[in-house]
Jmol script that loads the backbone (N, CA, C; Angstrom):
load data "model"
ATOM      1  N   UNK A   1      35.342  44.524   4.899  1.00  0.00           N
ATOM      2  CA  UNK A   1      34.154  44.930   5.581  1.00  0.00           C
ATOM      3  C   UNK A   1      34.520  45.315   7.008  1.00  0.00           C
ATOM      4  N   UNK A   2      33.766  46.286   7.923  1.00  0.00           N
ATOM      5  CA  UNK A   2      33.961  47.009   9.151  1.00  0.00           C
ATOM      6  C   UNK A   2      32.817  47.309   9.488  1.00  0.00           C
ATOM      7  N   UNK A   3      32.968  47.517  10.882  1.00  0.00           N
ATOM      8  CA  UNK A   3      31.571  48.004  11.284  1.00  0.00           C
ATOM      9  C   UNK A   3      32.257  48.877  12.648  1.00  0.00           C
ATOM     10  N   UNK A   4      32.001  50.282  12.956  1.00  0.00           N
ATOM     11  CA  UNK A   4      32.284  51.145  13.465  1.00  0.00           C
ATOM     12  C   UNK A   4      31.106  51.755  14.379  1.00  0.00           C
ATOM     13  N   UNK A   5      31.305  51.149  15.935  1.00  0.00           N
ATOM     14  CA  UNK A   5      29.635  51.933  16.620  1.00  0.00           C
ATOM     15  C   UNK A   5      30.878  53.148  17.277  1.00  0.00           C
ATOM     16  N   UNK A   6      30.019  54.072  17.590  1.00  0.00           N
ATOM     17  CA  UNK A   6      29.859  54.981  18.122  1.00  0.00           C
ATOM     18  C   UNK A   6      29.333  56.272  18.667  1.00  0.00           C
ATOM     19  N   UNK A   7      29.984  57.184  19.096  1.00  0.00           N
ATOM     20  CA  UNK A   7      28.736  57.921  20.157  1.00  0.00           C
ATOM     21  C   UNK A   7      28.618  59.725  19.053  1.00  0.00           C
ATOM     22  N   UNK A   8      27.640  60.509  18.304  1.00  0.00           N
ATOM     23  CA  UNK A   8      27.428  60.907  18.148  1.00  0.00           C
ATOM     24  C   UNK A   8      26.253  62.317  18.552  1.00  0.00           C
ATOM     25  N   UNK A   9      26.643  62.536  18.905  1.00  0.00           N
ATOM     26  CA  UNK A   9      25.878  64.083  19.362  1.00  0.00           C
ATOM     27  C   UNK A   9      24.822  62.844  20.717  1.00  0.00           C
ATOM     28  N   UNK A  10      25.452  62.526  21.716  1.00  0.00           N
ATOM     29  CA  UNK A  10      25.425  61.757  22.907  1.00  0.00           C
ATOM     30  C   UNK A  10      24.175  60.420  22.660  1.00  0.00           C
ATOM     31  N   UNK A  11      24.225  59.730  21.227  1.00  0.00           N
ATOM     32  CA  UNK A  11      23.622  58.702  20.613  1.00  0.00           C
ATOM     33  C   UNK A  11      24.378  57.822  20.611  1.00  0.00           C
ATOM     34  N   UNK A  12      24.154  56.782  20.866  1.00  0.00           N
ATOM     35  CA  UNK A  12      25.138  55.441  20.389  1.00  0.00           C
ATOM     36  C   UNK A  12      24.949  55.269  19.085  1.00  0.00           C
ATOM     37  N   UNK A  13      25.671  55.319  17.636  1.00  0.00           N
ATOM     38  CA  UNK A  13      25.091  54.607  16.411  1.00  0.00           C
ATOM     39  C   UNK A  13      26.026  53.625  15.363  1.00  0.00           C
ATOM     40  N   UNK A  14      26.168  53.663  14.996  1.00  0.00           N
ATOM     41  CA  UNK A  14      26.776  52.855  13.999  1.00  0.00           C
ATOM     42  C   UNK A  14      26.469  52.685  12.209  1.00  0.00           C
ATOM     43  N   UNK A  15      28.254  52.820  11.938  1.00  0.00           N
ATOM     44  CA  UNK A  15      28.143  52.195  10.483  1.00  0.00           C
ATOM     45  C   UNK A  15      29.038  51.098  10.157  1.00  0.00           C
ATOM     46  N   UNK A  16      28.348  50.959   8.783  1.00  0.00           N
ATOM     47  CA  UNK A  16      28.980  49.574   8.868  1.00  0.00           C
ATOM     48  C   UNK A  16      29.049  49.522   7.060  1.00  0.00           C
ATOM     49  N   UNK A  17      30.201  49.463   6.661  1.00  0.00           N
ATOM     50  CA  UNK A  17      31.161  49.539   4.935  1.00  0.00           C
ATOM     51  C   UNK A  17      31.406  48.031   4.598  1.00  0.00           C
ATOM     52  N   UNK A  18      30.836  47.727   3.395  1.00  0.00           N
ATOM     53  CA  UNK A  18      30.922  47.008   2.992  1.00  0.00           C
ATOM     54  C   UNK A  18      31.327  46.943   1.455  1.00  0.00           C
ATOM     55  N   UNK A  19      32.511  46.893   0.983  1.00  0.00           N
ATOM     56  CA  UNK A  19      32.153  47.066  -0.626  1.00  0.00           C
ATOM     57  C   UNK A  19      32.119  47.999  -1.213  1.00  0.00           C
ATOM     58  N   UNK A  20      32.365  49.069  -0.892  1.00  0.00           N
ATOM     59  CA  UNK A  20      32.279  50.673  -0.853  1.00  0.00           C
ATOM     60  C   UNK A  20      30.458  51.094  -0.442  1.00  0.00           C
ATOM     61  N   UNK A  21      29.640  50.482   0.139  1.00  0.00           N
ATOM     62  CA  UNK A  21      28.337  50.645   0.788  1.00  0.00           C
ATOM     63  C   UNK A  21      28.405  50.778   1.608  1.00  0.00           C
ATOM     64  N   UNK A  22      27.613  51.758   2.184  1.00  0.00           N
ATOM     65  CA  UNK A  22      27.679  51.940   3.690  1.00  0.00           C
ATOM     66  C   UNK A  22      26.300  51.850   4.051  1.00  0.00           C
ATOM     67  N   UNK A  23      26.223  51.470   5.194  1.00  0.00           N
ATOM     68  CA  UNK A  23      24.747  51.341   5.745  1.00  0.00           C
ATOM     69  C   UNK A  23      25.260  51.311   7.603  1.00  0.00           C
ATOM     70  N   UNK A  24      23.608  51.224   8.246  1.00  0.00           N
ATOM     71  CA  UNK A  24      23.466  51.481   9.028  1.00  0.00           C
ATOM     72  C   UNK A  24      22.741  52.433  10.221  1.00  0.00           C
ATOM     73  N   UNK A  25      23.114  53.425  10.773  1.00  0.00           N
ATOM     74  CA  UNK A  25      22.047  54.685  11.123  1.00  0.00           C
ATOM     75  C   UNK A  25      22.312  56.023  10.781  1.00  0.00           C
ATOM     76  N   UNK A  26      21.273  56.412   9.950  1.00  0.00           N
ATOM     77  CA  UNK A  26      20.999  57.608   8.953  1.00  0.00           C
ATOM     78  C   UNK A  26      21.665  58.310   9.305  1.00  0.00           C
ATOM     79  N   UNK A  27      21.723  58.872  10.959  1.00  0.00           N
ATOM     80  CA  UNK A  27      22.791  60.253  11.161  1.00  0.00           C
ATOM     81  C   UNK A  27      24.238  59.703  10.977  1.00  0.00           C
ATOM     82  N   UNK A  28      24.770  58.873  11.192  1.00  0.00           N
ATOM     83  CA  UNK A  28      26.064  58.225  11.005  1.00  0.00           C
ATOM     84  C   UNK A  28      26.285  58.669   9.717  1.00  0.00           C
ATOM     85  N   UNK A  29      25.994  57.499   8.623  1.00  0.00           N
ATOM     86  CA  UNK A  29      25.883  58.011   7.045  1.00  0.00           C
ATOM     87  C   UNK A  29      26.234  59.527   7.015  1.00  0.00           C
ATOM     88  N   UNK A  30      24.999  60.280   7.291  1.00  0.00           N
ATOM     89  CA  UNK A  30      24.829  61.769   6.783  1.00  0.00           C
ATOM     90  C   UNK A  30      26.332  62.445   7.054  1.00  0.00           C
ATOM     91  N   UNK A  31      26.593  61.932   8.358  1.00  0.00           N
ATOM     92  CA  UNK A  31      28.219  62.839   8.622  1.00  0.00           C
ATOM     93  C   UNK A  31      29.014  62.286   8.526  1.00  0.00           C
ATOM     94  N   UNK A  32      28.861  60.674   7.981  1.00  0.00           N
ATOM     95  CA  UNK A  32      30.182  59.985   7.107  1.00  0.00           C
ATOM     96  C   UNK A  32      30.358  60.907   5.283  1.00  0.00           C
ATOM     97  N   UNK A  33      29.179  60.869   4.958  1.00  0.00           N
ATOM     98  CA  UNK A  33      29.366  61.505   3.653  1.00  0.00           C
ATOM     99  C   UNK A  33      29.463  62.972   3.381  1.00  0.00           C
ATOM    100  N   UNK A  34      29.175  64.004   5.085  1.00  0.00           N
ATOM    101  CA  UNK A  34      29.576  65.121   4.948  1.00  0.00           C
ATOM    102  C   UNK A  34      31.082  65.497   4.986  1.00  0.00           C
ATOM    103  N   UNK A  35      31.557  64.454   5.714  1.00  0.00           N
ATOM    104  CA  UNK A  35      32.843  64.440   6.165  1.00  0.00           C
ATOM    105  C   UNK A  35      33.634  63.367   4.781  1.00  0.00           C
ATOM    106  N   UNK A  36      33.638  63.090   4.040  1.00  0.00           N
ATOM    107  CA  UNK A  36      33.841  62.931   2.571  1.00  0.00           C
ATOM    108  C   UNK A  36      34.316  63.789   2.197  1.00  0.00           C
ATOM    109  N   UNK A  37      33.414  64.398   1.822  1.00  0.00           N
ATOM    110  CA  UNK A  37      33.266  65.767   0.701  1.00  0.00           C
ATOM    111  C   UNK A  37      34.923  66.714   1.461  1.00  0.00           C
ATOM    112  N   UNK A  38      35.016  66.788   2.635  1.00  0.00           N
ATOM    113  CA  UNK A  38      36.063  67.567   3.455  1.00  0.00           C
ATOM    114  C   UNK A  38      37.671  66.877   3.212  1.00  0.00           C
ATOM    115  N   UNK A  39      38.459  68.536   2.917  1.00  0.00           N
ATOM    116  CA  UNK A  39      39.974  67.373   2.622  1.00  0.00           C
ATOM    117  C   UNK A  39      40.575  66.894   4.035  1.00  0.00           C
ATOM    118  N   UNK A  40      40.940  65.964   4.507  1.00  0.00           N
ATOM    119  CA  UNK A  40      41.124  64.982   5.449  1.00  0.00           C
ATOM    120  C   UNK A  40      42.510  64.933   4.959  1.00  0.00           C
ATOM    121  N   UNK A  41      43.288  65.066   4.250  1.00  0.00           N
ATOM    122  CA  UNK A  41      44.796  64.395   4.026  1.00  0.00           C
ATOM    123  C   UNK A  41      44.585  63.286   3.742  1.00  0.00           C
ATOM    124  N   UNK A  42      45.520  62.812   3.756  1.00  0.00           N
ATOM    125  CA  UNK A  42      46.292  61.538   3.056  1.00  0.00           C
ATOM    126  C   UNK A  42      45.451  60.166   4.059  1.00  0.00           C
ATOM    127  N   UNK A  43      45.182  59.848   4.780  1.00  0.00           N
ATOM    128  CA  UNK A  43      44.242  59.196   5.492  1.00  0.00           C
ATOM    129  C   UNK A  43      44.345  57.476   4.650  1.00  0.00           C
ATOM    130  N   UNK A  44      45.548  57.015   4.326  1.00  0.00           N
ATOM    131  CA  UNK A  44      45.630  55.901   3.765  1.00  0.00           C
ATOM    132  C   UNK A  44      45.645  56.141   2.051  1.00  0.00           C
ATOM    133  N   UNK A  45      45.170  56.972   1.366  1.00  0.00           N
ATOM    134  CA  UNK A  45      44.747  56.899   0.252  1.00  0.00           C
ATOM    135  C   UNK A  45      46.536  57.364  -0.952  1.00  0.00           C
ATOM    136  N   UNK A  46      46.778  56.787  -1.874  1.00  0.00           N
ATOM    137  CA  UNK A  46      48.070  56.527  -1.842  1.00  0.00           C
ATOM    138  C   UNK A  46      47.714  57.535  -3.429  1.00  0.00           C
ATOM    139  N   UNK A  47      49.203  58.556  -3.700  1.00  0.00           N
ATOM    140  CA  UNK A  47      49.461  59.195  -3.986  1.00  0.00           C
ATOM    141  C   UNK A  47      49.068  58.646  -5.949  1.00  0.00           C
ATOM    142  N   UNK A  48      49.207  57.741  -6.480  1.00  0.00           N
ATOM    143  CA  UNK A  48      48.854  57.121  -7.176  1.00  0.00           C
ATOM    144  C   UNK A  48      47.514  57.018  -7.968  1.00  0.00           C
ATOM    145  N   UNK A  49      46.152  56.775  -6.738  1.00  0.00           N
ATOM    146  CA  UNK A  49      45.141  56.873  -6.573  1.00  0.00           C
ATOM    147  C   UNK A  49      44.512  58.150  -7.124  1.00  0.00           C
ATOM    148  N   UNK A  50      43.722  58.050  -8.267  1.00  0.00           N
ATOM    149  CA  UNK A  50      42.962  59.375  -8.682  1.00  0.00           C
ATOM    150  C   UNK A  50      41.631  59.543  -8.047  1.00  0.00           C
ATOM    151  N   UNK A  51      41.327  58.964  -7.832  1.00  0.00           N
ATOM    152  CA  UNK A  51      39.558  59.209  -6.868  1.00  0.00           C
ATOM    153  C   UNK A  51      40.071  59.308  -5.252  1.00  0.00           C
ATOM    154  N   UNK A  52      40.052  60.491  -4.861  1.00  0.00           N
ATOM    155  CA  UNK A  52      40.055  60.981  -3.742  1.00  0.00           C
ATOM    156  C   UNK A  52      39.242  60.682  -2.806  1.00  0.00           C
ATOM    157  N   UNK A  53      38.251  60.183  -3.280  1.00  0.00           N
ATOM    158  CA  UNK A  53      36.855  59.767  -2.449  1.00  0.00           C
ATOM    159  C   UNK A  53      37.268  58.588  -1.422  1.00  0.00           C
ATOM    160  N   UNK A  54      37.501  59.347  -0.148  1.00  0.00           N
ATOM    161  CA  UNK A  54      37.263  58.302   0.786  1.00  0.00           C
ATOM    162  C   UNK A  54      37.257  57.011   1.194  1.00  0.00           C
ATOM    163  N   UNK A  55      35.786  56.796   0.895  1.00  0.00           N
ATOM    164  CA  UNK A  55      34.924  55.922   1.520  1.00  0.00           C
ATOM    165  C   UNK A  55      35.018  54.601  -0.066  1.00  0.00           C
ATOM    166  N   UNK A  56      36.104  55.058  -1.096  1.00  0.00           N
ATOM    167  CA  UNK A  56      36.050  54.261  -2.412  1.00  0.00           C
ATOM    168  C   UNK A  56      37.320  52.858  -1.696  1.00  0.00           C
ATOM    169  N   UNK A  57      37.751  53.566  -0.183  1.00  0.00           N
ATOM    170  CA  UNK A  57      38.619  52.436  -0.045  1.00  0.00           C
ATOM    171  C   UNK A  57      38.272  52.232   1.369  1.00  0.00           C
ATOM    172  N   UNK A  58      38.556  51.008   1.566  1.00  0.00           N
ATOM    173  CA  UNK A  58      38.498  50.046   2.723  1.00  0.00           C
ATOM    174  C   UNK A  58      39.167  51.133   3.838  1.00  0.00           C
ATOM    175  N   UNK A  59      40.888  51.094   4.138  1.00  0.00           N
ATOM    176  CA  UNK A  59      41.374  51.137   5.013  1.00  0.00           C
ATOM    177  C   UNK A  59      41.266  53.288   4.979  1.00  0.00           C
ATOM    178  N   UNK A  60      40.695  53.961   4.039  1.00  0.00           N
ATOM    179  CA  UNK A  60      40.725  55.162   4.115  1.00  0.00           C
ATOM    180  C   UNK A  60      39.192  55.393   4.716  1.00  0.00           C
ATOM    181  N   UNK A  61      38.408  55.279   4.869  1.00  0.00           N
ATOM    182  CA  UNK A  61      37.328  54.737   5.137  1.00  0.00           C
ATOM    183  C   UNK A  61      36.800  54.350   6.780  1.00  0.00           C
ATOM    184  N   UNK A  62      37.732  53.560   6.795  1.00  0.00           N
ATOM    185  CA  UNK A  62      37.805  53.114   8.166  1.00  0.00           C
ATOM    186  C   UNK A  62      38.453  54.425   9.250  1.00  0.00           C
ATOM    187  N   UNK A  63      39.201  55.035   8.635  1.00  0.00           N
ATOM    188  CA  UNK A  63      40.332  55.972   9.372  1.00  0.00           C
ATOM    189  C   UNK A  63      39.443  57.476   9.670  1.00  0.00           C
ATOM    190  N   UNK A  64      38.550  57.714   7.703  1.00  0.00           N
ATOM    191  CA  UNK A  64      37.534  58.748   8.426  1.00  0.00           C
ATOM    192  C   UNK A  64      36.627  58.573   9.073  1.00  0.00           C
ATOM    193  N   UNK A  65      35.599  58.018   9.022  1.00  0.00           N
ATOM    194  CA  UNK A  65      34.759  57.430  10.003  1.00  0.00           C
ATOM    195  C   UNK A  65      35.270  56.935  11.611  1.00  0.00           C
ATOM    196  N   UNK A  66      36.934  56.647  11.755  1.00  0.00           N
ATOM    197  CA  UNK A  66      36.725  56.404  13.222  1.00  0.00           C
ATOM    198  C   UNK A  66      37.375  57.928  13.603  1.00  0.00           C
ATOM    199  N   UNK A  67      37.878  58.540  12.614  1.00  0.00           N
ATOM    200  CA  UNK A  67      38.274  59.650  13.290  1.00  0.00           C
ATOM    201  C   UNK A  67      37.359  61.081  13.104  1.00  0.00           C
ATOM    202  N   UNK A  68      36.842  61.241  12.106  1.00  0.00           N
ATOM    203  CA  UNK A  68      36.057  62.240  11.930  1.00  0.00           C
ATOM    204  C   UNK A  68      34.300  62.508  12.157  1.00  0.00           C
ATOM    205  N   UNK A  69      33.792  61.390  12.787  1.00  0.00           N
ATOM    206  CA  UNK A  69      32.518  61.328  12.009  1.00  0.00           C
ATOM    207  C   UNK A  69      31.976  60.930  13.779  1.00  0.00           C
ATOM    208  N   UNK A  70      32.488  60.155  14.311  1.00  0.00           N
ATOM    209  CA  UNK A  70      32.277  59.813  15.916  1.00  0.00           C
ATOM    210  C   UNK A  70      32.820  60.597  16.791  1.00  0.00           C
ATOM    211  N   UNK A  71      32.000  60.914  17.573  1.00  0.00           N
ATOM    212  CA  UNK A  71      32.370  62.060  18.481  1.00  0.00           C
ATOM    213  C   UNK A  71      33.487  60.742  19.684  1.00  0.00           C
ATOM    214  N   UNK A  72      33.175  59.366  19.939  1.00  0.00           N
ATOM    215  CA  UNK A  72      34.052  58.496  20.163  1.00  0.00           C
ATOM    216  C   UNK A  72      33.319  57.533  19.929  1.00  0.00           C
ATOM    217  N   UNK A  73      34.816  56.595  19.715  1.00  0.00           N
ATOM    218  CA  UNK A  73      34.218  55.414  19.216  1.00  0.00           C
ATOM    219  C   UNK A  73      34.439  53.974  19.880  1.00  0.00           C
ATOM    220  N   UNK A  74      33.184  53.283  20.148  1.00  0.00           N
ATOM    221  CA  UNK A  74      33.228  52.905  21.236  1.00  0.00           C
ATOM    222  C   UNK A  74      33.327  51.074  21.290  1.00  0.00           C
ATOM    223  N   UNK A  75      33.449  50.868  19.496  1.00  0.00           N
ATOM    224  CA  UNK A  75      33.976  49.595  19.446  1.00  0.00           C
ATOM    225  C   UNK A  75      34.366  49.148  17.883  1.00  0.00           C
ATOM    226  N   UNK A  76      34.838  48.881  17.288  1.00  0.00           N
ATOM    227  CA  UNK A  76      35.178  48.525  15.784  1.00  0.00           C
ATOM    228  C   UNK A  76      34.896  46.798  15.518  1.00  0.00           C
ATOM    229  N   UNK A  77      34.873  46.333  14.649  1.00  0.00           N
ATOM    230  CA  UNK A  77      34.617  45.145  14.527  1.00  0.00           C
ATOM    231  C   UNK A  77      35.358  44.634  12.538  1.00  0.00           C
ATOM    232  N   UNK A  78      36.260  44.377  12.196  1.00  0.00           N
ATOM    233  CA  UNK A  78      36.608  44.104  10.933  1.00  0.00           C
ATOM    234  C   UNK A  78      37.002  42.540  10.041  1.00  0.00           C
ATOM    235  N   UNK A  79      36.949  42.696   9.032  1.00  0.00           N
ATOM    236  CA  UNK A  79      36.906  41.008   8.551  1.00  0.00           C
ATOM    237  C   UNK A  79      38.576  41.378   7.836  1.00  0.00           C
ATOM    238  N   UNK A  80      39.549  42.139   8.405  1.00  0.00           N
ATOM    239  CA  UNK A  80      41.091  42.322   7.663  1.00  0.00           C
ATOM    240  C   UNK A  80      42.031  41.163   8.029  1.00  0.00           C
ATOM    241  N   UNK A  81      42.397  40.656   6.863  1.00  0.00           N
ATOM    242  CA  UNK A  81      43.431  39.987   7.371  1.00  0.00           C
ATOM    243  C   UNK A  81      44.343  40.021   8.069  1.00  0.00           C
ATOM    244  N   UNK A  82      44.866  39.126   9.132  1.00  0.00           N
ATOM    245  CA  UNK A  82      45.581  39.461  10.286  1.00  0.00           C
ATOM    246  C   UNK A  82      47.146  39.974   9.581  1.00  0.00           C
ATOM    247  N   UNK A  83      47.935  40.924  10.417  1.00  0.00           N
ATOM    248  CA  UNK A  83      49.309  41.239   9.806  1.00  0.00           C
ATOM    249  C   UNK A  83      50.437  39.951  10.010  1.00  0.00           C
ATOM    250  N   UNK A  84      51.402  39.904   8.899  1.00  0.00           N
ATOM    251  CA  UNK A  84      52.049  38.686   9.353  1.00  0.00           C
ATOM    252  C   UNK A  84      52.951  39.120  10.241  1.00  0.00           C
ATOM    253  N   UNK A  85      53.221  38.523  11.240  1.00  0.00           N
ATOM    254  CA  UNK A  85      54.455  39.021  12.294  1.00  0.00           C
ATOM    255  C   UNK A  85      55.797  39.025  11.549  1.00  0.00           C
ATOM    256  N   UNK A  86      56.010  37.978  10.365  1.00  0.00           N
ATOM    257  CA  UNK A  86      57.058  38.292  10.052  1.00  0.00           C
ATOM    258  C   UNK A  86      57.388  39.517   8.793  1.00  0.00           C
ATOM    259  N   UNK A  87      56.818  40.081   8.373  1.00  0.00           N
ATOM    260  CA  UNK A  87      56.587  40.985   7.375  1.00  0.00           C
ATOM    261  C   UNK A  87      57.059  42.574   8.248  1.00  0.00           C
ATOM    262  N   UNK A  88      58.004  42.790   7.558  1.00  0.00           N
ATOM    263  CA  UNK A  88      58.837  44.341   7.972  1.00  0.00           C
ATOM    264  C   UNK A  88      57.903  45.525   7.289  1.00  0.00           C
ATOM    265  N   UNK A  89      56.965  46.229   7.502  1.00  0.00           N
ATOM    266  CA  UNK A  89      56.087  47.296   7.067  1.00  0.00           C
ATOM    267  C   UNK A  89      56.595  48.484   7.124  1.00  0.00           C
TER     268      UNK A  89
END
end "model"
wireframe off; spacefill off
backbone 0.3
color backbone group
């Protein structure tokens, strides 16, 4: 789960993914799911993966919405487990 505020056509708004649900304020949504439909690249989503859709994963999800959908973004908030320091990525 995430929750992503930011500033849209000079609005503060926010969404917030839960589960593959999104909620929050209507214009957010509208240009999270216009910006879906758009090819974005690889944006986390792993070569493997047959549903291209976005917003079907957590960390791809997070990446369009903070990068495509907020004109900036002006705070994130997530429930991800912390990285282990000792783990080579």
């Amino acid at each position: 789960m995430f929750t992503v505020k930011g500033i849209i056509n000079n609005k503060e708004l926010f969404i917030k993914w839960d589960n593959e649900e999104l909620s929050g304020d209507a214009e957010a949504i509208g240009k999270a799911l216009e910006e879906n439909r758009k090819d974005h690249g690889w944006l986390g989503i792993g070569a493997e993966q047959e549903n291209k859709n976005y917003l079907n994963y957590e960390f791809p999800a997070l990446a369009l919405i903070s990068k495509f959908v907020f004109d900036k973004v002006t705070e994130k908030t997530n429930d991800f487990e912390p990285l282990d320091p000792n783990y080579i990525y």
